[in-house]
DOTI-479351 format. One record per residue (C-alpha): x, y, z; residue in three letters. Coordinates in Angstrom, 3 decimals, padded with zeros to 6 digits, always signed. Example, Ala and Ser with C-alpha at 12.3 -4.5 7.8 and 13.67 -1.06 7.14 Angstrom:
BEGIN
[[+012.300,-004.500,+007.800],'ALA']
[[+013.670,-001.060,+007.140],'SER']
This chain:
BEGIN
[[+275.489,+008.290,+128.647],'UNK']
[[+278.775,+007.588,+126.986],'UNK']
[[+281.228,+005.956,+129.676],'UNK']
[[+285.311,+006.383,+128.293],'UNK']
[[+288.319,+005.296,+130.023],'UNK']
[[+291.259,+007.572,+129.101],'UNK']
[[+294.979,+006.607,+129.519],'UNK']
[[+298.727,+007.332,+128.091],'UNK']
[[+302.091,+007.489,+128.045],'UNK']
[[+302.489,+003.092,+128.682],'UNK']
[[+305.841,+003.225,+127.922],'UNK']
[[+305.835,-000.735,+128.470],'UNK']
[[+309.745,-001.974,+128.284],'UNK']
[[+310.954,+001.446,+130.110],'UNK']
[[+312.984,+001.695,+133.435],'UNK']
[[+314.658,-002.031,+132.828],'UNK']
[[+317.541,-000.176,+134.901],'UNK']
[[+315.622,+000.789,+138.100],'UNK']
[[+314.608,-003.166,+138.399],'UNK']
[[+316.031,-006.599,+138.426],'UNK']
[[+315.544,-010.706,+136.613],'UNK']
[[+312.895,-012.475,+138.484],'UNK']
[[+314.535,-015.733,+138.458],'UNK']
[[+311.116,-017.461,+138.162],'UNK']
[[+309.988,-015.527,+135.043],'UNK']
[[+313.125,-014.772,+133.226],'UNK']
[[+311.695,-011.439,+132.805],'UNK']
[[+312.641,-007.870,+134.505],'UNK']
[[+310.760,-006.974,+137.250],'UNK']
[[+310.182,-003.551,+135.715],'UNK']
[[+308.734,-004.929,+132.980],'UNK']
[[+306.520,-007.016,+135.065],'UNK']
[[+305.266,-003.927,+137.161],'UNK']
[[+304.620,-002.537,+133.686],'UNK']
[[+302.356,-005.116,+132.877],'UNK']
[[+300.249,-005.208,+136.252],'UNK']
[[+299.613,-001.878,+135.725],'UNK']
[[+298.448,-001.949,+132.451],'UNK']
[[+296.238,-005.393,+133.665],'UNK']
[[+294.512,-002.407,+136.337],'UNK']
[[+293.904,-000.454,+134.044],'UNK']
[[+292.173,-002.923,+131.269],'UNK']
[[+290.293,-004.358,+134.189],'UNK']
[[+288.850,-001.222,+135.531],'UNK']
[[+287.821,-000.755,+131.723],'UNK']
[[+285.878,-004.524,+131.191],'UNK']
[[+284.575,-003.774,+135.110],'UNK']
[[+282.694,-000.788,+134.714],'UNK']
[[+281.905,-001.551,+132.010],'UNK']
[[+283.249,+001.327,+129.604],'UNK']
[[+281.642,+002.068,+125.861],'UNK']
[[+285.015,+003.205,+124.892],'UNK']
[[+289.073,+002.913,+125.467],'UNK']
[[+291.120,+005.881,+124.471],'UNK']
[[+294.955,+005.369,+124.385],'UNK']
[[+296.550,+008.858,+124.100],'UNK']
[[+299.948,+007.415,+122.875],'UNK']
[[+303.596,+006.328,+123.540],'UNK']
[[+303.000,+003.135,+123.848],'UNK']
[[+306.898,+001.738,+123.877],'UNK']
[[+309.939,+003.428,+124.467],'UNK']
[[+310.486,+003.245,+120.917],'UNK']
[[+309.054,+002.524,+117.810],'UNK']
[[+310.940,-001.153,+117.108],'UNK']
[[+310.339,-002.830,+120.314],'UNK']
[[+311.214,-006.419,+121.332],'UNK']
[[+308.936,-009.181,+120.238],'UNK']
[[+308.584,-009.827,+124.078],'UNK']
[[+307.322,-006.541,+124.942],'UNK']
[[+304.943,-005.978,+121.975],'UNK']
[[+303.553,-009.196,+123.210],'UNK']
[[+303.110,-007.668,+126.818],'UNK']
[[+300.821,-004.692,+125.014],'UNK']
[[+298.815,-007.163,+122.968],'UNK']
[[+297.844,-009.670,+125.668],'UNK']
[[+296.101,-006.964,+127.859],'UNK']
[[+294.727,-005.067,+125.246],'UNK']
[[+293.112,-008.308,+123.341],'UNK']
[[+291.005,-008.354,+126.957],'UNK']
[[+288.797,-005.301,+125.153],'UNK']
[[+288.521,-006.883,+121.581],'UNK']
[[+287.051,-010.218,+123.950],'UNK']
[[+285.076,-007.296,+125.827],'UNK']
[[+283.761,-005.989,+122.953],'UNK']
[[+285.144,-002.606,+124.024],'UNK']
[[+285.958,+000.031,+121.033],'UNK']
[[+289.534,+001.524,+121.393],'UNK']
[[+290.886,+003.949,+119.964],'UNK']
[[+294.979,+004.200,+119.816],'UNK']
[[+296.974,+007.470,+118.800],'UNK']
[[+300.184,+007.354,+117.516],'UNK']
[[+302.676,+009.077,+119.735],'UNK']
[[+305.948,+010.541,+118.888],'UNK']
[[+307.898,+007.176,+120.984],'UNK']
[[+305.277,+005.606,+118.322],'UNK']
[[+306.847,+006.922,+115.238],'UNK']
[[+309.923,+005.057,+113.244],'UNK']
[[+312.198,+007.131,+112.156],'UNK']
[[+310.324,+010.326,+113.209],'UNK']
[[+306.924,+009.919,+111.844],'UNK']
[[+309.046,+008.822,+108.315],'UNK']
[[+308.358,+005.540,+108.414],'UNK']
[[+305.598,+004.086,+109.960],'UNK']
[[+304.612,+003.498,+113.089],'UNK']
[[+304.171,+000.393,+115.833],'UNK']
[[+300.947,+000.481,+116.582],'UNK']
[[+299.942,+000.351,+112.743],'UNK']
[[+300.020,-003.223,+112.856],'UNK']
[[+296.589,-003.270,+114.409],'UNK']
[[+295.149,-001.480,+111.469],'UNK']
[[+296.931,-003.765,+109.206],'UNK']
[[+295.739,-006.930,+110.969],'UNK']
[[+292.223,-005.280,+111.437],'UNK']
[[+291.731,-006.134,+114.497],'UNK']
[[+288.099,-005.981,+115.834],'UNK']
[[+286.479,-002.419,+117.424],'UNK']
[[+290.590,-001.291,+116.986],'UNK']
[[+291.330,+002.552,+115.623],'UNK']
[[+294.599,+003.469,+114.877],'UNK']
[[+295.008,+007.303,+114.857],'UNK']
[[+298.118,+008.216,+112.910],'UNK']
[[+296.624,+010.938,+111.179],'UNK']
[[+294.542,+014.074,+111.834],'UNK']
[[+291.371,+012.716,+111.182],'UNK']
[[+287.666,+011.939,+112.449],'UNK']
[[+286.560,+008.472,+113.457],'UNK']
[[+282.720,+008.013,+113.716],'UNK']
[[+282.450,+005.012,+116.496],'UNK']
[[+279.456,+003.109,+117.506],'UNK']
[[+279.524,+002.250,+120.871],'UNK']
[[+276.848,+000.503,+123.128],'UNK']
[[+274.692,+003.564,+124.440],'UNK']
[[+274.822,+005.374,+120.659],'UNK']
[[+277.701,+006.958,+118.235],'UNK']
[[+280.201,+009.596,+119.162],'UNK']
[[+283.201,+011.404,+116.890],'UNK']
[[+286.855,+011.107,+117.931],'UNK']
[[+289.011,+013.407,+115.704],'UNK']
[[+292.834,+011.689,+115.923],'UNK']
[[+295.537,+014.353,+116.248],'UNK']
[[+298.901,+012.136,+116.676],'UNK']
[[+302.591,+013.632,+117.386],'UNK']
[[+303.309,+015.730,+114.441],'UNK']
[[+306.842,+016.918,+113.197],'UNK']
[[+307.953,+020.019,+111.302],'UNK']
[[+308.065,+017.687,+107.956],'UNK']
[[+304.738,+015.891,+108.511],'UNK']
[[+303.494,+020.347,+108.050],'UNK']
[[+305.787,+021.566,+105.961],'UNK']
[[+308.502,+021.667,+103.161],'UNK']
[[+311.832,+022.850,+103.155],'UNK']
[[+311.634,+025.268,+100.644],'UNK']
[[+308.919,+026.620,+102.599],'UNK']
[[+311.041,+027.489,+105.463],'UNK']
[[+314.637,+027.859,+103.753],'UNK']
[[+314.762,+031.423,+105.466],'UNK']
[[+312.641,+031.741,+108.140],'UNK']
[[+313.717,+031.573,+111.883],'UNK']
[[+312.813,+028.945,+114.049],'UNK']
[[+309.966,+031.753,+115.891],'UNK']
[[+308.447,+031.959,+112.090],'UNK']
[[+308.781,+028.145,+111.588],'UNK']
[[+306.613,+027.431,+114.342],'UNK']
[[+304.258,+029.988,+113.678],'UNK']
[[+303.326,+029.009,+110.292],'UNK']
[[+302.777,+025.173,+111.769],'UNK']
[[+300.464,+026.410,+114.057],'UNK']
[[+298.607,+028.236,+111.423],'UNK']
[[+298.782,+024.809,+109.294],'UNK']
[[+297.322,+022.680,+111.846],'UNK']
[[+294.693,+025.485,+112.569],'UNK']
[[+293.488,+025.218,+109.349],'UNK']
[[+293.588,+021.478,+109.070],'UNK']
[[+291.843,+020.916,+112.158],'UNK']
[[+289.240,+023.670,+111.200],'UNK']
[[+288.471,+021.162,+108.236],'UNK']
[[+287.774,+018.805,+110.380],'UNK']
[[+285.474,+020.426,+112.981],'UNK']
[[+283.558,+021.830,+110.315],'UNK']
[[+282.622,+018.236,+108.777],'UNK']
[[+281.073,+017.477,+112.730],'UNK']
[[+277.626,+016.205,+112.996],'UNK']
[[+276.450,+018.511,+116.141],'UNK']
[[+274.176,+016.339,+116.927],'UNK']
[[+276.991,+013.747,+118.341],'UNK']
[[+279.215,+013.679,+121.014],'UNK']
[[+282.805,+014.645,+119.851],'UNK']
[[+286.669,+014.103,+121.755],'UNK']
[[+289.365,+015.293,+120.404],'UNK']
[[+292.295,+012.648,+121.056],'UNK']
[[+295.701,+014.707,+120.494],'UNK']
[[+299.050,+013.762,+121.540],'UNK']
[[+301.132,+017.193,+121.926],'UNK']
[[+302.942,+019.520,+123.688],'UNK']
[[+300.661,+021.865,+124.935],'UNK']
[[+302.223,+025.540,+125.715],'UNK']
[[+300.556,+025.863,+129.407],'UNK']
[[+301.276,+022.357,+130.574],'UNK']
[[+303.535,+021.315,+133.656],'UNK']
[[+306.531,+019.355,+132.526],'UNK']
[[+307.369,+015.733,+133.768],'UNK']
[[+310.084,+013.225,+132.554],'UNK']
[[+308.895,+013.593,+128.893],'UNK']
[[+311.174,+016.491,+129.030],'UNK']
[[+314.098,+013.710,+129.096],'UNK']
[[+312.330,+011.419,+126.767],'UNK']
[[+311.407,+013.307,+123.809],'UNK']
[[+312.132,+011.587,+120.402],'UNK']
[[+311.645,+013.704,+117.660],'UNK']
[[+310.930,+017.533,+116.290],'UNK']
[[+307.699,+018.515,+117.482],'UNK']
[[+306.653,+021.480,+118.475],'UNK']
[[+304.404,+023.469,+121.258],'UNK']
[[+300.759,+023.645,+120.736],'UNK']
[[+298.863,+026.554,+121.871],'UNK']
[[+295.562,+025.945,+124.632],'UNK']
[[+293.421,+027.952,+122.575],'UNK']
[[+294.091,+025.613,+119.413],'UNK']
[[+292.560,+022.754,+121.766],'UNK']
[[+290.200,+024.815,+124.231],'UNK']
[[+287.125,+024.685,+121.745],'UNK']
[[+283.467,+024.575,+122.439],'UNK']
[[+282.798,+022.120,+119.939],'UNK']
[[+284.564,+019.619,+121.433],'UNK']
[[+283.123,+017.690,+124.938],'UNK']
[[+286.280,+016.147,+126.402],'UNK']
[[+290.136,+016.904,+125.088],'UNK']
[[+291.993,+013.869,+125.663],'UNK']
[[+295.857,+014.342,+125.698],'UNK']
[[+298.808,+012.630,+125.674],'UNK']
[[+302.473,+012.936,+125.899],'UNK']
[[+302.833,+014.839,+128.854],'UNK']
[[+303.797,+012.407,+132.245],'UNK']
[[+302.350,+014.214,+134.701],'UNK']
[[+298.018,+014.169,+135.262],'UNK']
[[+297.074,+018.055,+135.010],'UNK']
[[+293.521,+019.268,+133.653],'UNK']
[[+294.739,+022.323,+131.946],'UNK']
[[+290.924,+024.060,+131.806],'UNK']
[[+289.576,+024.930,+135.207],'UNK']
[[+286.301,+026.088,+134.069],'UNK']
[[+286.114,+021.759,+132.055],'UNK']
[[+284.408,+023.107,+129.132],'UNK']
[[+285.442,+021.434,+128.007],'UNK']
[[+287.759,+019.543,+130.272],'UNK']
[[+291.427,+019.713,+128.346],'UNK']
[[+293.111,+016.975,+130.260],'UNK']
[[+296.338,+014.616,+130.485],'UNK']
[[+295.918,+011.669,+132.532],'UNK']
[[+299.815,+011.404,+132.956],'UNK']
[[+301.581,+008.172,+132.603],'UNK']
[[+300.670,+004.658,+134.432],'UNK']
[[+303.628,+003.971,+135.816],'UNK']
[[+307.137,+005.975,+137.264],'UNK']
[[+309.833,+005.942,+134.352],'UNK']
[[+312.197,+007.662,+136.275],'UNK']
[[+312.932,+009.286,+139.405],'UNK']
[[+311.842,+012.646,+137.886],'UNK']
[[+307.923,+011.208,+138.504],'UNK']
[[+309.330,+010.629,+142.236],'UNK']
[[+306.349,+012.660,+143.651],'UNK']
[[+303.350,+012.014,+140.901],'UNK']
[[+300.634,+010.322,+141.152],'UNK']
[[+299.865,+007.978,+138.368],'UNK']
[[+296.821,+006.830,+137.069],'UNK']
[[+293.950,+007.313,+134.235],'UNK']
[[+290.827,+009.267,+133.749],'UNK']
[[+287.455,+008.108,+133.563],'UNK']
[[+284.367,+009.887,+131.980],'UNK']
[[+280.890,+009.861,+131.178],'UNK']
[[+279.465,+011.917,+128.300],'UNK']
[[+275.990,+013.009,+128.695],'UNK']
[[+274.331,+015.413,+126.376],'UNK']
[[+275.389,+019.084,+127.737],'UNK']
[[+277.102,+017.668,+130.514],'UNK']
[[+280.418,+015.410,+131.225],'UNK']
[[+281.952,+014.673,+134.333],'UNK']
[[+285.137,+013.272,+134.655],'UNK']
[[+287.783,+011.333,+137.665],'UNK']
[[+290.901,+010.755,+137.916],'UNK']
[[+291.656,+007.309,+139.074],'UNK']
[[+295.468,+006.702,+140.713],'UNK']
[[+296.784,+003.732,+140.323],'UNK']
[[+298.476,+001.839,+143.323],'UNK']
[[+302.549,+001.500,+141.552],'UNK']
[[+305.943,+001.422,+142.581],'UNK']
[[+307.732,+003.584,+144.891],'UNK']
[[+310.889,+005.991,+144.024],'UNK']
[[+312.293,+007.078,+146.575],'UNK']
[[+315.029,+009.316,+147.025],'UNK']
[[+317.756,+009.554,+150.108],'UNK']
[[+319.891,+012.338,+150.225],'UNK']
[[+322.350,+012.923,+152.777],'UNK']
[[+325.373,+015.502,+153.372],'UNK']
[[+328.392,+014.423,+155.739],'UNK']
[[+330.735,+016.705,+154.950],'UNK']
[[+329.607,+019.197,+157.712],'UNK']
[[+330.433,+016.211,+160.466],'UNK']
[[+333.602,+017.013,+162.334],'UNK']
[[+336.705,+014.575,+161.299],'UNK']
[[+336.636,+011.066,+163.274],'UNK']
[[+338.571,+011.176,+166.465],'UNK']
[[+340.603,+007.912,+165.338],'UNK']
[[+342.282,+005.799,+162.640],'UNK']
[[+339.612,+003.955,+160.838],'UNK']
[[+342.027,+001.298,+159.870],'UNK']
[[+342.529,+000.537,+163.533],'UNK']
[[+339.632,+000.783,+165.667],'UNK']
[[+339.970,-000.430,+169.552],'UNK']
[[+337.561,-000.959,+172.519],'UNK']
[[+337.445,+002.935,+173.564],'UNK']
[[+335.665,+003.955,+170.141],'UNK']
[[+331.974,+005.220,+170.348],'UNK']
[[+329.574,+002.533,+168.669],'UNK']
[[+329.617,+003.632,+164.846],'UNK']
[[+325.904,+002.847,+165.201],'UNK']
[[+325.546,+005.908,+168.091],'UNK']
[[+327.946,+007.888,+167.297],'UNK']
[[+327.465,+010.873,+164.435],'UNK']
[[+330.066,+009.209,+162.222],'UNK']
[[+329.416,+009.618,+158.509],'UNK']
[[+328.538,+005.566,+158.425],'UNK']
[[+325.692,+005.963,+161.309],'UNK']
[[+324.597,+009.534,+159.755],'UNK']
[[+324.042,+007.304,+156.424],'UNK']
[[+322.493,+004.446,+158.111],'UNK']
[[+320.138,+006.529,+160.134],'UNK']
[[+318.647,+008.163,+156.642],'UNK']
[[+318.080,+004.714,+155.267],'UNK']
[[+316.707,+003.669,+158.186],'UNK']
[[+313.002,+003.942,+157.352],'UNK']
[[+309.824,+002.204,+156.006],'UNK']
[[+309.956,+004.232,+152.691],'UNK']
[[+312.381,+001.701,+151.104],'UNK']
[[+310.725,-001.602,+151.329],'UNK']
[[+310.015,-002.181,+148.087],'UNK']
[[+310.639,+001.316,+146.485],'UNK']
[[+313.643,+001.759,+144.019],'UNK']
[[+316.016,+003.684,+145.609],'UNK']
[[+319.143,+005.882,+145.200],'UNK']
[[+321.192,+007.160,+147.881],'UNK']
[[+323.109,+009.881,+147.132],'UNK']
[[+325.496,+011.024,+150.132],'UNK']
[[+327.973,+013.903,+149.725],'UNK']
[[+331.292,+013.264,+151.872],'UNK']
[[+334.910,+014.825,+152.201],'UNK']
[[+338.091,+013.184,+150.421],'UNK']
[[+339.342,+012.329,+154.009],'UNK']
[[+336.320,+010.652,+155.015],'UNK']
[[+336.092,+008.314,+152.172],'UNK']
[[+337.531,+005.453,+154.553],'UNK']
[[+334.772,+005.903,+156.917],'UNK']
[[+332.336,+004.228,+154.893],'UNK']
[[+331.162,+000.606,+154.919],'UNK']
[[+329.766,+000.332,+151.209],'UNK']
[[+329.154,-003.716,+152.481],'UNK']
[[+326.776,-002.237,+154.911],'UNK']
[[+325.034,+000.433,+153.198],'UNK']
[[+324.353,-002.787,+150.337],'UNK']
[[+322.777,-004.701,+153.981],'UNK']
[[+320.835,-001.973,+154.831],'UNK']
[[+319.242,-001.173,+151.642],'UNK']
[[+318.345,-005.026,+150.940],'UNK']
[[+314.493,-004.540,+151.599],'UNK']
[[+314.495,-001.977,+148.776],'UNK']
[[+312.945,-003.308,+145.132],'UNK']
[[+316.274,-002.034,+143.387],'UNK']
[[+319.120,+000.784,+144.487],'UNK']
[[+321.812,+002.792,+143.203],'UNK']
[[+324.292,+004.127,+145.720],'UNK']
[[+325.518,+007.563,+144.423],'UNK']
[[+328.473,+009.090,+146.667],'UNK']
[[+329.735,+012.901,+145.512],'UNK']
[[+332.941,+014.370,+146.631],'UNK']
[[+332.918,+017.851,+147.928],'UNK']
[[+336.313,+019.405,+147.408],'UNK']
[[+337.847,+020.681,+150.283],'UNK']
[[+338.789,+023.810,+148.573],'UNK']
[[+335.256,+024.530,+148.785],'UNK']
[[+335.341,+025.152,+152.662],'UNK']
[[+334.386,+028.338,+154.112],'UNK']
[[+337.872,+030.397,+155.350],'UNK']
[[+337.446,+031.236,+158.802],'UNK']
[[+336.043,+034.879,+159.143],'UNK']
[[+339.707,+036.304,+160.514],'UNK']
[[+341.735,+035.222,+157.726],'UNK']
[[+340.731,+038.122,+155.520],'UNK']
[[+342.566,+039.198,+152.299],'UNK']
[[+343.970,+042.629,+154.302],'UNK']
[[+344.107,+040.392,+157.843],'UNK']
[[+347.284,+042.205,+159.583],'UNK']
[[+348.048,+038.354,+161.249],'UNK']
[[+351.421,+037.331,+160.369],'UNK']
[[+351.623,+034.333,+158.899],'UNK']
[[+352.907,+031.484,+162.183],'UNK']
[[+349.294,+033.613,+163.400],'UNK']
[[+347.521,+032.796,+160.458],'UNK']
[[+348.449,+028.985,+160.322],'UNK']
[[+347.359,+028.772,+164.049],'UNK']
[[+344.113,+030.271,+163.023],'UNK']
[[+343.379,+028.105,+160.312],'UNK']
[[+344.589,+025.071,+161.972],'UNK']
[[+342.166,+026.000,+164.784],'UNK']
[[+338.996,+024.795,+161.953],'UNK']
[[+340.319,+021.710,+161.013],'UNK']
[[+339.744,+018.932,+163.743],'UNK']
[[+341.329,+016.362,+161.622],'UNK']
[[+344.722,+018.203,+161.838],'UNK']
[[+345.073,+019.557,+165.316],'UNK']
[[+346.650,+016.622,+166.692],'UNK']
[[+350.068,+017.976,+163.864],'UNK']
[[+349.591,+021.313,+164.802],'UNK']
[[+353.003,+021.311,+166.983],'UNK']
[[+354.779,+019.753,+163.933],'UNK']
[[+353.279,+022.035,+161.401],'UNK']
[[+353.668,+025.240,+163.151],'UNK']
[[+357.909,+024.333,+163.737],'UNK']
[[+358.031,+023.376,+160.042],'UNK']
[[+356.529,+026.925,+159.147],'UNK']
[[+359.061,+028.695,+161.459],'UNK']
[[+362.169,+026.789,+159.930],'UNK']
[[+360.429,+027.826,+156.218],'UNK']
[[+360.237,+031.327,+157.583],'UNK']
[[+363.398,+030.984,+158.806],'UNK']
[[+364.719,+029.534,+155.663],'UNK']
[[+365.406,+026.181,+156.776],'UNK']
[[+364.692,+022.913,+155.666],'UNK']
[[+362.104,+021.269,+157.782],'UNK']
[[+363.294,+017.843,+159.340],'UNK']
């Protein structure tokens, strides 16, 4: 038995935004969750222990990373060259310099030739001798329309044909490869690609380069025991019937708040012959948590917030748009979770709100972003009897509409004389 951890999508350096300096470390906090993460990972990996490591790409958020976080990768994954772990790692499209033109970041490892380490920045089959016997990992990296094709190739075709003849391409490419298998050995297929029937996560946001959508059926091959993916952020196995199992792991940690709700994690599996089973492991990370909360139904304030007095409801019982705020914070999901409020208020209530406060309340989150949007008046619903063909005459119509709007009742004397003298063609006082 053949025991592989399988994880992707590291994106080490990402998010620096969503977190803050640790004044002990000099480092963002981000980065640092970024790195325990990874260090779970790697120690699952030495733990168990596995015969194999398979990175299924993106390992920075772009191919020239900072000295600083290229250091980050290299100290964790050095733990499985001292482990004596073979690991294999694909070249993914955040990988690539200058779209797959010129080079890539993780190539260093081949040029330094670094013990048990495969870089996979071609299509190509690596045979790997691991502890319990040899198994065959065919590389399929991020591939762009020029790494395929030419451009006289395609100097007429539409974009439908384009794609069509790169799928035929890598059909034929990889067909060379399967074809050179020894059946008698294990085989993965380590591919980092858009595959047509997976469920989108923040990659959607994050994609670098001109690749293109890979049909299941290209992947979805009997010849192969485990597909192991990359590239999309969210874990999915996209082969119910796991034979073989076609399967992204997802990213290890939240880049964004579009991976609010996923789980993160990596996959571990164990090859037997006619037979794999495989897990997905989650991974204990960082919170993201979203608080969303609309005031602009609330009925104006009864009073002047500029001069409040001793017969005022407390703000903190009352259904003000300040308490209605604080009452949505109010709760355990922010204690160490990046946050972002996002409250939706009226251009009159703008002077109802504390920001000092809301910054108080939100102190036991990690990080926060406090997002208010104005909702234009002009957006309110008319009141039902002030129809386009309403017979009301117009000293009845103000009275009507003046009857929906709290906030200017108390003028409703003064407004409805200064629409008589108008009618009336007077000046108002």
């Amino acid at each position: 038995m053949i025991k592989i951890l399988h994880l992707s999508d590291i994106h080490i350096g990402s998010g620096f935004s969503h977190g803050r300096t640790n004044p002990e470390t000099g480092c963002n906090t981000r980065l640092e969750d970024f790195q325990v993460t990874l260090g779970r990972c790697i120690d699952r990996a030495i733990a168990e222990p596995v015969d194999l490591v398979l990175f299924g790409g993106d390992a920075f958020p772009d191919a020239t990373p900072p000295p600083l976080i290229k250091e980050a990768f290299a100290t964790q994954f050095r733990r499985l060259v001292e482990a004596q772990i073979p690991t294999v790692l694909l070249v993914g499209n955040h990988d690539q310099y200058s779209q797959g033109q010129g080079g890539a970041s993780l190539g260093i490892y081949r040029t330094l030739g670094i013990p048990g380490f495969v870089v996979g920045d071609r299509l190509e089959t690596h045979l790997i001798q691991t502890r319990p016997g040899a198994i065959q990992v065919i590389t399929l990296p991020w591939l762009t329309r020029s790494t395929l094709l030419t451009r006289p190739e395609t100097a007429e075709l539409s974009l439908e044909s384009v794609n069509q003849l790169l799928i035929d391409k890598l059909k034929v490419a990889l067909e060379g490869e399967i074809r050179r298998l020894d059946p008698a050995l294990p085989v993965v297929l380590l591919a980092h690609v858009m595959v047509d029937k997976a469920s989108l996560g923040a990659e959607r946001f994050l994609a670098v380069g001109k690749g293109f959508t890979v049909p299941l059926s290209l992947l979805n091959r009997p010849c192969f025991d485990y597909v192991a993916l990359g590239h999309v952020h969210k874990h999915q196995n996209l082969n119910p019937s796991n034979d073989p199992p076609v399967v992204y792991p997802g990213s290890i940690e939240r880049v964004d708040f579009s991976e609010e709700k996923e789980d993160k994690g990596f996959v571990l599996i164990e090859l037997e012959q006619d037979r794999v089973h495989w897990e997905f492991c989650p991974l204990s990370v960082r919170s993201f948590c979203t608080i969303k909360v609309d005031i602009s139904k609330l009925d104006p304030p009864k009073c002047d917030p500029a001069t409040p007095d001793s017969t005022q409801p407390d703000p903190s019982q009352a259904r003000t748009p300040q308490a209605e705020i604080l009452k949505a914070i109010a709760t355990d999901q922010i204690q160490g979770a990046v946050v972002r409020l996002i409250y939706q208020l009226r251009p009159d209530q703008l002077d109802y709100i504390d920001t000092g406060k809301l910054y108080q309340a939100l102190e036991p989150a990690h990080s926060f972003s406090i997002q208010p949007e104005l909702v234009s008046q002009l957006a309110r619903p008319r009141a039902p009897e002030l129809k386009a063909n309403s017979s009301l005459d117009p000293i009845e119509s103000l009275k009507t509409y003046l009857k929906g709007r709290e906030d200017l009742q108390d003028l409703e004397l003064e407004l409805v004389a200064a629409a008589q003298q108008l009618l009336a063609g007077e000046v108002p006082d």
